[in-house]
C-alpha positions, 0 to 999 in steps of 0.5 A: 454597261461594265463587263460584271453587269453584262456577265450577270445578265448573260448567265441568267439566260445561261442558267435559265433551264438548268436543272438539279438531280434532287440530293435524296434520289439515286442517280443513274446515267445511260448512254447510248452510241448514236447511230451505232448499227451502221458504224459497226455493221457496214463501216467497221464490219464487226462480226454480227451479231456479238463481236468481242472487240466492240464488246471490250472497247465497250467496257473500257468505256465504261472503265474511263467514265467510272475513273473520270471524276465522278464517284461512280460505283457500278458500270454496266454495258450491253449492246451499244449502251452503258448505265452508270450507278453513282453513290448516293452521296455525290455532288458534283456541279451541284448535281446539274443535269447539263454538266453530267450528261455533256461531261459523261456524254462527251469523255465516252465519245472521245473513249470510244473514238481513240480506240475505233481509230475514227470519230463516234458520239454517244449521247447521255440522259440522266434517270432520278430513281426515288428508292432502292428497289427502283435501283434494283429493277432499273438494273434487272429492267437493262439486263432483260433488255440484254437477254432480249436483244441477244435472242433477237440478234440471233434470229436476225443475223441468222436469216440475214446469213441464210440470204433474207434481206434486212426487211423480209428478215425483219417481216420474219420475226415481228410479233414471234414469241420467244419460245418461236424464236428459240425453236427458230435457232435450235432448229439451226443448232444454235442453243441460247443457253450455251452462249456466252453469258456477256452477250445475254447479260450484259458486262458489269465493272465494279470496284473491288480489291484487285491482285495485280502481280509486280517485282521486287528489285530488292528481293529480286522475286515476283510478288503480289500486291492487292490493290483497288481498282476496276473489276470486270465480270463477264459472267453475271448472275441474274435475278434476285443474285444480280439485284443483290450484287448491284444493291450491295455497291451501294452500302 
């Protein structure tokens, strides 16, 4: 058997399970650190619950996925994870599921890794939403998974520091309300409502026209060019606000 015979045969069992994003659905990819308590609770010793640090190596994450090749235009990060909103237009490896998630998969884990200075993974799954409305709830549906694991973060660490073990701090708040959980904080002087808004909704990172301050030799003064590039927003609005934002990088 030649060698052209043997390559068609053998990439018909690599092709076998390949599968193709449809080209009239929105796309979405979400990643997730892979055993990130424990790299950032007891290996790294971030402060618990937020950290800024883990915060930013986060979103300068999400700022090499969205200038890796694909026509990415929104980047969102909360706790661990990153979801990434692609124009509805691109096409690249024939919207192949296996190139997307190995090559988004693969370039945050080295992202992450250079900058924690020791070896992490992520791992990334691919979510076909069929309209624009399901754009807009799936981005609300992660900023209340946000707001969630901040109100439980809280309550947790705050037992752990008051001396409860991982179980019986656990024990505490299965099944407690939110309304319990909140009292639980306020009681300790803790009000969730003047905590900073990136642990509550999480980081977005957009394109838009960015000032960026350079010098003129000629001239010899400072001057200020508007260019294209990453903004970060650390402040995000919620609700009807936040779906209208995210939509209009669509249009």
């Amino acid at each position: 058997m030649n060698f052209d015979e043997l390559d068609r045969q053998m990439r018909l069992y690599e092709q076998s399970i390949d599968q193709r994003i449809l080209p009239d659905m929105y796309l979405v990819a979400r990643l997730d650190g892979r055993s990130f308590s424990r790299l950032t609770k007891e290996i790294c010793d971030f402060e618990a619950p937020f950290d800024a640090r883990f915060r930013d190596m986060m979103v300068n994450t999400v700022k090499q996925l969205m200038d890796c090749g694909f026509r990415v235009v929104y980047g969102f990060t909360e706790s661990d994870e990153i979801s990434l909103l692609f124009h509805r237009e691109e096409n690249a490896f024939g919207r192949k599921v296996r190139k997307y998630n190995s090559i988004l998969a693969g370039e945050a884990s080295a992202a992450f890794s250079l900058q924690l200075g020791q070896a992490a993974a992520m791992d990334c799954r691919l979510v076909p939403l069929p309209n624009l409305e399901r754009v807009k709830d799936y981005f609300l549906w992660r900023q209340e998974d946000a707001a969630r694991n901040a109100l439980n973060s809280h309550c947790y660490w705050l037992l752990r520091k008051e001396g409860l073990d991982a179980r019986t701090a656990t024990a505490e708040l299965e099944g407690k309300s939110t309304a319990y959980k909140n009292e639980l904080l306020f009681s300790r002087g803790i009000n969730l409502d003047k905590l900073p808004l990136w642990q509550k909704r999480g980081v977005g990172v957009y394109w838009a026209d960015v000032e960026r301050k350079g010098y003129n030799p000629v001239a010899r003064q400072e001057v200020t060019a508007v260019r294209r590039g990453l903004k970060v927003e650390y402040d995000l609005p919620r609700g009807v606000q936040y779906a209208q934002l995210v939509t209009a990088l669509l249009a």
